[in-house]
Rosetta silent file (secondary structure, phi, psi, omega in degrees, C-alpha in Angstrom):
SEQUENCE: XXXXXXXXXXXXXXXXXXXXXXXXXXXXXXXXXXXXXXXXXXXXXXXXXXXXXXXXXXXXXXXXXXXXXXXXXXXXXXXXXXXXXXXXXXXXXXXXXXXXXXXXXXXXXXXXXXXXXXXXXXXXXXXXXXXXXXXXXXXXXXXXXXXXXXXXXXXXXXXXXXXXXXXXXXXXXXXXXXXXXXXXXXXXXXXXXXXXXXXXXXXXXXXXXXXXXXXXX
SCORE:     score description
SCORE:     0.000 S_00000001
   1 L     0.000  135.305 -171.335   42.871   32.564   -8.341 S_00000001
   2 L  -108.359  154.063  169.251   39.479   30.484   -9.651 S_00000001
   3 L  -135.214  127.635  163.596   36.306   31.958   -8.763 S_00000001
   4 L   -32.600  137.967  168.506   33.613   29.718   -9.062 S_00000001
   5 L  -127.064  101.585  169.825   30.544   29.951  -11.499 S_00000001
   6 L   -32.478  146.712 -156.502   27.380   28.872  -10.726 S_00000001
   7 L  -130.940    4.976 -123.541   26.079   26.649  -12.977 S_00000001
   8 E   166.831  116.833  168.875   22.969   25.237  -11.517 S_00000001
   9 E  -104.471  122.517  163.188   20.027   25.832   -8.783 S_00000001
  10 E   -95.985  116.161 -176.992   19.244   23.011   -6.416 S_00000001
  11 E  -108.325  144.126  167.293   15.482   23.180   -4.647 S_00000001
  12 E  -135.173 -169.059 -167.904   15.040   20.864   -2.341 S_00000001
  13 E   174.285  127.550 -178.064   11.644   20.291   -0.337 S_00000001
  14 E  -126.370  161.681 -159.287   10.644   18.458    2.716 S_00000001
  15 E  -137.741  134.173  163.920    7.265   16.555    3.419 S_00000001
  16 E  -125.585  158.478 -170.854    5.926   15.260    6.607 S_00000001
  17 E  -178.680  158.752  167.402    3.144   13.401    7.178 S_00000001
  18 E  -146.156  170.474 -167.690    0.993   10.170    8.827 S_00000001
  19 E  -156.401  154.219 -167.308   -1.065    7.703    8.605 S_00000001
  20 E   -84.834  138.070 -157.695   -2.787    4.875   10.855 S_00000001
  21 E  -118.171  120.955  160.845   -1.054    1.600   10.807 S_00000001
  22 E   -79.417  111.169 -175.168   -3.551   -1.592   11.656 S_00000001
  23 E  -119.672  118.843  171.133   -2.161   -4.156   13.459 S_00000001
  24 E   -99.466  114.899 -177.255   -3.557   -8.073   14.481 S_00000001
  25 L   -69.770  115.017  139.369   -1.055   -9.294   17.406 S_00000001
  26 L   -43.415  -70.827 -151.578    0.597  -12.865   16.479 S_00000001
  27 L   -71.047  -97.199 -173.072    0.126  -13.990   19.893 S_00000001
  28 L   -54.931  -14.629  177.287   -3.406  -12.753   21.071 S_00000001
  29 L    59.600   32.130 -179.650   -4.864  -11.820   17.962 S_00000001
  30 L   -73.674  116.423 -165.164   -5.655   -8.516   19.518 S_00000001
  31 E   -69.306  140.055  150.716   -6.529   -5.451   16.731 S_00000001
  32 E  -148.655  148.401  124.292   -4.637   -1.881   17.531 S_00000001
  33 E   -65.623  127.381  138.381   -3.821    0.983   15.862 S_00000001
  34 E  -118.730  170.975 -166.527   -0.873    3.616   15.890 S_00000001
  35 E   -91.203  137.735  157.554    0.132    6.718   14.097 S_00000001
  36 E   -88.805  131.439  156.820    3.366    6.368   11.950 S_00000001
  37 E  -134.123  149.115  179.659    4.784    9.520   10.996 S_00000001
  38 E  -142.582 -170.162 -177.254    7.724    9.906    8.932 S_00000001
  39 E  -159.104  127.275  171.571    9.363   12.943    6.914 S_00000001
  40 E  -131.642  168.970 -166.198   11.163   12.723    3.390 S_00000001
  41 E  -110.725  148.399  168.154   13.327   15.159    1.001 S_00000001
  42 E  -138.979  148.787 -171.288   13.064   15.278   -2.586 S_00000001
  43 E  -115.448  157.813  173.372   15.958   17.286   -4.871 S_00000001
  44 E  -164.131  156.338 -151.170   15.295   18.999   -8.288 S_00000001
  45 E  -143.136  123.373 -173.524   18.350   20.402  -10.230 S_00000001
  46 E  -104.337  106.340  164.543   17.429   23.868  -12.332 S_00000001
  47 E  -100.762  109.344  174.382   21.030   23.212  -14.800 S_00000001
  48 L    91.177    2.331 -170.653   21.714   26.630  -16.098 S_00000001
  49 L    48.414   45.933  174.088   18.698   28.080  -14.225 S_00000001
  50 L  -107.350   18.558  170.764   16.309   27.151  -17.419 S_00000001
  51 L  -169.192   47.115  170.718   14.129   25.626  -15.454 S_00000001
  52 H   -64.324   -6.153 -162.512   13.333   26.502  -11.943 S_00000001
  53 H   -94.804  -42.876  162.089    9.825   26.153  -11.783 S_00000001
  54 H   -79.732  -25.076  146.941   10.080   22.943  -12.812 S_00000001
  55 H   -41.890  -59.594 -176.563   12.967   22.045  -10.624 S_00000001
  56 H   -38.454  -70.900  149.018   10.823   23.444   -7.870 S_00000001
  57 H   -24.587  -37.430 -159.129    7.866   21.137   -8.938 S_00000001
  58 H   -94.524  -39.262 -161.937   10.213   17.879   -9.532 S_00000001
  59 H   -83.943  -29.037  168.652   11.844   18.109   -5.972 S_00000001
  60 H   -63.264  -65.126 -174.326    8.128   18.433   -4.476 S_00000001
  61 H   -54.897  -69.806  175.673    6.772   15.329   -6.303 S_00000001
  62 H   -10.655  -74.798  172.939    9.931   13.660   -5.246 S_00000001
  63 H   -35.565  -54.017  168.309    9.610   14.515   -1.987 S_00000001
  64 H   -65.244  -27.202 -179.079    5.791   13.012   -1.901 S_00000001
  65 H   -65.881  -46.978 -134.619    6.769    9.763   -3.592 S_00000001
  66 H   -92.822  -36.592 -176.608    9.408    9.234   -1.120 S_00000001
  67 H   -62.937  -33.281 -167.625    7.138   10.327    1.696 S_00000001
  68 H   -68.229  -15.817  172.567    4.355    8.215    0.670 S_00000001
  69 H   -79.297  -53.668  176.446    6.635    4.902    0.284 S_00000001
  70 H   -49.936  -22.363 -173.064    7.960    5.565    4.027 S_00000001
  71 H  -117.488   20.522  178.662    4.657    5.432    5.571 S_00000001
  72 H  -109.493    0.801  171.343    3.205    2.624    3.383 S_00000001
  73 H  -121.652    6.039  160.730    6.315    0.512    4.434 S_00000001
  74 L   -91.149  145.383 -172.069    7.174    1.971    7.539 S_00000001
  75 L  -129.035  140.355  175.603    7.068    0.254   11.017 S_00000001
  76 L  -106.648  151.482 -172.850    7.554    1.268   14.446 S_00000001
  77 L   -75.714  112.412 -178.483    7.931   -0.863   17.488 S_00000001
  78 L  -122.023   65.129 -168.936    5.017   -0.650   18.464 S_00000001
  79 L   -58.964  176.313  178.996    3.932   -3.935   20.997 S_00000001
  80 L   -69.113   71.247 -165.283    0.968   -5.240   21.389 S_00000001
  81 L   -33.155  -21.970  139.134   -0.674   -3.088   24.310 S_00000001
  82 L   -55.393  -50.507  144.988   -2.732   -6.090   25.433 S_00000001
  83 L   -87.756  -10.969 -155.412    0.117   -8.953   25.528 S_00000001
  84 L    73.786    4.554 -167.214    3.246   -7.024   25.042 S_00000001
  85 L  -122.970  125.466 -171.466    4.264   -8.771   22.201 S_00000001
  86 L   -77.418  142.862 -162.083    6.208   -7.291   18.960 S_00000001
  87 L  -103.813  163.694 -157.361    5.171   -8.639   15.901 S_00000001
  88 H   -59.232  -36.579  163.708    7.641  -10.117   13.317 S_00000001
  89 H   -42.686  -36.691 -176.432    7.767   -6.776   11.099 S_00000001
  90 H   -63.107  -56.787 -161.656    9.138   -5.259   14.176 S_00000001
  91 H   -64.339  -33.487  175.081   11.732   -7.337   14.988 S_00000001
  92 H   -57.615  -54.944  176.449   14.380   -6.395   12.214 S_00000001
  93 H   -64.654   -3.226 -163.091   14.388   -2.406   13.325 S_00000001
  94 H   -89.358  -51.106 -177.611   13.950   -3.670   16.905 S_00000001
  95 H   -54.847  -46.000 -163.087   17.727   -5.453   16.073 S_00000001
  96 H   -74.980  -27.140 -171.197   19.301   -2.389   13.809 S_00000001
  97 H   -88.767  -58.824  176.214   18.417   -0.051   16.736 S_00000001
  98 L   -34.343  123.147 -177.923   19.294   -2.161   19.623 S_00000001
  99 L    51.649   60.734 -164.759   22.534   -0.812   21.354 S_00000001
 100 H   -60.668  -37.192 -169.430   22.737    1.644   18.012 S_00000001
 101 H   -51.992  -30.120 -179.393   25.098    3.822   20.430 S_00000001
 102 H   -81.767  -23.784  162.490   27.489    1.122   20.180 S_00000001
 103 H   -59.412  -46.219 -164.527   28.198    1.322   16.363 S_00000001
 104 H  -102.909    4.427  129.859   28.357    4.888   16.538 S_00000001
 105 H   -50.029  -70.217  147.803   31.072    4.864   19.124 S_00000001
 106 H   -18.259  -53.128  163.190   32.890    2.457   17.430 S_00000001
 107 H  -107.596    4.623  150.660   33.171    4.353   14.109 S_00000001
 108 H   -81.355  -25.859 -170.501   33.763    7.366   15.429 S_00000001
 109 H   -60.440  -52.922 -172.033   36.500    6.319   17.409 S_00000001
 110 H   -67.545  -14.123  169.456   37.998    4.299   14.643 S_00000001
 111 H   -83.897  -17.188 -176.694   37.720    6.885   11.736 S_00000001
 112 H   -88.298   15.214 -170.284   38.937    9.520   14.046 S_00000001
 113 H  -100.823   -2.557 -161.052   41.734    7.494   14.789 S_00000001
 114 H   -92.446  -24.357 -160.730   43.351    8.101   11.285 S_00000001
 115 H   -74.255  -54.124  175.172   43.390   12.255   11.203 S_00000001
 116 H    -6.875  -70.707 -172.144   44.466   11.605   15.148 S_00000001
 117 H   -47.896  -44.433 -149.548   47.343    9.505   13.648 S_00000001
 118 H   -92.131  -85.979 -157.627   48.635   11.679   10.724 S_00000001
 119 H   -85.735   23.204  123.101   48.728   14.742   12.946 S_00000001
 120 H   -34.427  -83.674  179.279   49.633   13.233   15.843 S_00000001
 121 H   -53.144  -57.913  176.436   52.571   11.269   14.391 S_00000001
 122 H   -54.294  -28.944  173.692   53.656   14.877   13.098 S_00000001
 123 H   -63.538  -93.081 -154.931   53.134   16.449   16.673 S_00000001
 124 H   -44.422  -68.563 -137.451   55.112   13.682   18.731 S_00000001
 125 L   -49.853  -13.271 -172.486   57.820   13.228   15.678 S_00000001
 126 L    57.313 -161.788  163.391   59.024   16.916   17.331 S_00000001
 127 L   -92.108  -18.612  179.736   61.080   19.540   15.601 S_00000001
 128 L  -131.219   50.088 -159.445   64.261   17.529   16.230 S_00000001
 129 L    -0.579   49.768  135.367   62.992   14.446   15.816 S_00000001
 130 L   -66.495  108.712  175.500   62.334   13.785   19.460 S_00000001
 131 L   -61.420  128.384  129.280   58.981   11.698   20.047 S_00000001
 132 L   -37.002  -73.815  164.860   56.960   13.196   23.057 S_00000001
 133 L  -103.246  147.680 -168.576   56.067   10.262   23.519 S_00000001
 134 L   -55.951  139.212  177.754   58.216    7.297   22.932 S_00000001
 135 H   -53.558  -53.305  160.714   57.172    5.537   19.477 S_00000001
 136 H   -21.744  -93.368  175.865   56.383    1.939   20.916 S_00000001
 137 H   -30.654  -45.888 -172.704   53.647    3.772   23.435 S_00000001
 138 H   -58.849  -56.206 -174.264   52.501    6.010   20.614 S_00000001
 139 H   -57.004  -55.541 -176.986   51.952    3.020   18.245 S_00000001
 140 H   -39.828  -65.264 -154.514   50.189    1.082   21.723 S_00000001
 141 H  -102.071   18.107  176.039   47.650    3.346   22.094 S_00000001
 142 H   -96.248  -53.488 -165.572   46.224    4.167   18.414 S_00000001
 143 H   -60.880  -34.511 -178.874   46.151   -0.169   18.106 S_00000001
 144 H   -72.494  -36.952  147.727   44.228   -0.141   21.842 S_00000001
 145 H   -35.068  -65.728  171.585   42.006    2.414   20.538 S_00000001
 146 H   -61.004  -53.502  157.576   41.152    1.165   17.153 S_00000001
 147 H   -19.452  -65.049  174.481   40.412   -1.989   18.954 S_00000001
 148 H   -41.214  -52.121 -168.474   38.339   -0.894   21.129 S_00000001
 149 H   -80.229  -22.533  141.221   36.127    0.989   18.440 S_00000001
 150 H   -19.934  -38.553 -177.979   36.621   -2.386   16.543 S_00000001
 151 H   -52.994  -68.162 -177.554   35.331   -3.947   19.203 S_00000001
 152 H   -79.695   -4.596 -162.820   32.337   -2.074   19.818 S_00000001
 153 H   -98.778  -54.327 -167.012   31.014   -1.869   16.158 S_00000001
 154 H   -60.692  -32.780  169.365   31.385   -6.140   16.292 S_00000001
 155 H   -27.205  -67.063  176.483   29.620   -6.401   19.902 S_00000001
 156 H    -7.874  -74.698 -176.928   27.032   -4.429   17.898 S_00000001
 157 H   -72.437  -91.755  177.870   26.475   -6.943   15.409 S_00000001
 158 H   -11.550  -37.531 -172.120   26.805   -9.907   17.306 S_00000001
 159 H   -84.656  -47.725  173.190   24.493   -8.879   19.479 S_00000001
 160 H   -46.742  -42.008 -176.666   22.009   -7.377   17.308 S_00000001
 161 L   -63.491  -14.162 -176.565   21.486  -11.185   15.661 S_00000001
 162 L  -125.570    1.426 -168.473   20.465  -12.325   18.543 S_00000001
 163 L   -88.906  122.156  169.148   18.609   -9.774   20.328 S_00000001
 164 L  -114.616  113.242 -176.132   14.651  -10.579   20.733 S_00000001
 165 H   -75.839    6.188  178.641   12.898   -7.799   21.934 S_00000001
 166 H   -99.297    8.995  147.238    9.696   -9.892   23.321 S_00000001
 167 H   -69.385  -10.650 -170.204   12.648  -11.148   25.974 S_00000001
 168 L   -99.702  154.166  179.598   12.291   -7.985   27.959 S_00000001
 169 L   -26.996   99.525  170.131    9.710   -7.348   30.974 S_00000001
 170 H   -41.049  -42.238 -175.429    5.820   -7.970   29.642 S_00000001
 171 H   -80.795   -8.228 -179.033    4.425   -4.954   31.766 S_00000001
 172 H   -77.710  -44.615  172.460    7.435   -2.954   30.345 S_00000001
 173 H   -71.938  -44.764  176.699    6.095   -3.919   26.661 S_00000001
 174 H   -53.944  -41.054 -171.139    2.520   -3.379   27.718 S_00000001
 175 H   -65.486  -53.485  163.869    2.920    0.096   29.074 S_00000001
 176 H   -23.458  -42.759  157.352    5.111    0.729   25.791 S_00000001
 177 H   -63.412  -41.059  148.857    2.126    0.008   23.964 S_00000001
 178 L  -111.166   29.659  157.494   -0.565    1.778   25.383 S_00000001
 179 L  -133.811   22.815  175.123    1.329    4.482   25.293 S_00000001
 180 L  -141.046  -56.947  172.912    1.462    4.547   21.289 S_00000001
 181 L  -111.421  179.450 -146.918   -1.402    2.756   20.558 S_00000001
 182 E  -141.456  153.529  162.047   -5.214    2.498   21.269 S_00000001
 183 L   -57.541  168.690  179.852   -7.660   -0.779   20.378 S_00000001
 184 H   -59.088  -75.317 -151.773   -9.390   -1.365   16.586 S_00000001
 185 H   -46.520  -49.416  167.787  -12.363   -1.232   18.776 S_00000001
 186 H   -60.392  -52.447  163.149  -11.950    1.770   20.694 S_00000001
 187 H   -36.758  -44.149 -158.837  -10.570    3.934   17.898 S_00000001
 188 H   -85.001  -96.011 -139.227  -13.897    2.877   15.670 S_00000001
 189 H   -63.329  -14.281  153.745  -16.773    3.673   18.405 S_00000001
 190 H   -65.356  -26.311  170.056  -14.496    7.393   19.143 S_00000001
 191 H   -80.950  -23.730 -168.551  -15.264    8.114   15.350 S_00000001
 192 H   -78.047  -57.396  177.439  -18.574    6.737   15.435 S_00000001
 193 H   -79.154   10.368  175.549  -19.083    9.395   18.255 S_00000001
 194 H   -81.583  -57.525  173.562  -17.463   12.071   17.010 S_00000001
 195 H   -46.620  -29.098 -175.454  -19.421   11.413   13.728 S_00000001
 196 H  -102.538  -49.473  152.531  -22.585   11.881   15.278 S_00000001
 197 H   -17.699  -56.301 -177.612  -21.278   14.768   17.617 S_00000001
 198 H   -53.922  -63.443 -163.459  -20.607   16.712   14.085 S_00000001
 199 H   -53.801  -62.880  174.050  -23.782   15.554   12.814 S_00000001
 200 H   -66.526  -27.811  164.726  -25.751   16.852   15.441 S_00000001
 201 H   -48.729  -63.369  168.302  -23.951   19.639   15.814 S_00000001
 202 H   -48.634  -21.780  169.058  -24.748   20.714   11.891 S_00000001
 203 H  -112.724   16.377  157.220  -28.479   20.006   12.686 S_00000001
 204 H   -51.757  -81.496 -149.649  -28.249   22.773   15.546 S_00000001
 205 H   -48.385  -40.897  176.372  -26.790   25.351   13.326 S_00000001
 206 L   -39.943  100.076  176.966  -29.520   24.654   10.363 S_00000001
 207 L   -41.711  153.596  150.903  -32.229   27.343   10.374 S_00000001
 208 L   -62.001  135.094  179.223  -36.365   25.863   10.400 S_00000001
 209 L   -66.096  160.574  163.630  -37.376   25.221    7.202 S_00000001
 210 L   -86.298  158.474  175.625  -40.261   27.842    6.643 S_00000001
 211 L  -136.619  155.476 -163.337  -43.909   26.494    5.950 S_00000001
 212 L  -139.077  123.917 -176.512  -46.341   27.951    3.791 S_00000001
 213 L   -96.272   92.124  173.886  -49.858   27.692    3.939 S_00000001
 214 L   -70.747  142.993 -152.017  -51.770   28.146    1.027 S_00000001
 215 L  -128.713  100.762 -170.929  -55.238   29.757    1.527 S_00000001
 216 L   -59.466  144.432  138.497  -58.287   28.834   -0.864 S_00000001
 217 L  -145.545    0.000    0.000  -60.671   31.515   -1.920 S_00000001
């Protein structure tokens, strides 16, 4: 009997975080903002446990590199909240996501078709090698299956190549839109009042300077 020996501490560490994304519509030339948020992992490998702290350390900084790449290249469908219309950055995740459900039907069915198969084929094969079900049928429905999930993983793709999400209902895409993001304009004059909200606030709270009178004699 082996009994395993550790050999080796793994830290891992996860970072979330966002940042405002600036957008000028292609069509309308309309400004907006939305918030992107994403979340990344970073690993650090202690070998021999000589060096957790810096393991610890290595899987953080990881972690921040990775987040900080995700939110200076990541994009969300976000339309244009004025026109409706998704801009060309958009359109590739707007494709990989469209009918995603159908890929991941599709390869579950068909990878699950092979343990299905093995212990299957031993179940029907019987103890006296009588099939439960007849061999022919048996064979029939693992090939209509695997088809199927064949099927659905190519729909997928086929479909995806062609799918343009600025074909769907403009008031569908508007509402979409102003319900993630806000105008350039608007966003600037709520900080501009906020900023001076603080500001005045801070020249409440400030005691009066004192004054001092100096008195000849």
């Amino acid at each position: 009997m082996s009994i395993p020996i550790p050999y080796a501490m793994e830290y891992t560490s996860t970072m979330s975080g966002s940042v405002l994304k600036l957008v000028r519509c292609e069509q309308c030339e309309t400004e907006y903002v939305y918030q992107l948020e994403r979340t990344a992992e970073g690993q650090g490998t202690s070998f021999l446990f000589t060096d957790n702290e810096g393991a610890s350390a290595r899987a953080s900084s990881r972690a921040e590199e990775t987040l900080r790449r995700k939110l200076e290249r990541g994009v969300d469908l976000v339309p244009c909240l004025a026109c409706g219309w998704y801009q060309q950055d958009m359109i590739p995740r707007a494709r990989r996501e469209h009918r995603r459900w159908m890929f991941n039907v599709g390869a579950c069915l068909t990878v699950g078709l092979i343990p299905v198969a093995i212990f299957g084929g031993i179940i029907n094969a019987g103890r006296f090698g009588e099939p439960a079900i007849p061999w022919p049928v048996f064979v029939a429905i693992l090939v209509v299956l695997a088809t199927i999930g064949i099927g659905l993983m190519v729909a997928k793709f086929i479909g995806a190549r062609t799918y343009d999400p600025n074909g769907q209902d403009v008031e569908t895409r508007k509402q979409l839109g102003q319900a993630r993001a806000v105008l350039r304009a608007d966003l600037e004059a709520q900080l501009r009042a906020q900023h001076a909200n603080n500001g005045a606030a801070a020249e409440k709270s400030e005691p009066p300077a004192a004054s001092t009178e100096l008195e000849n004699k």
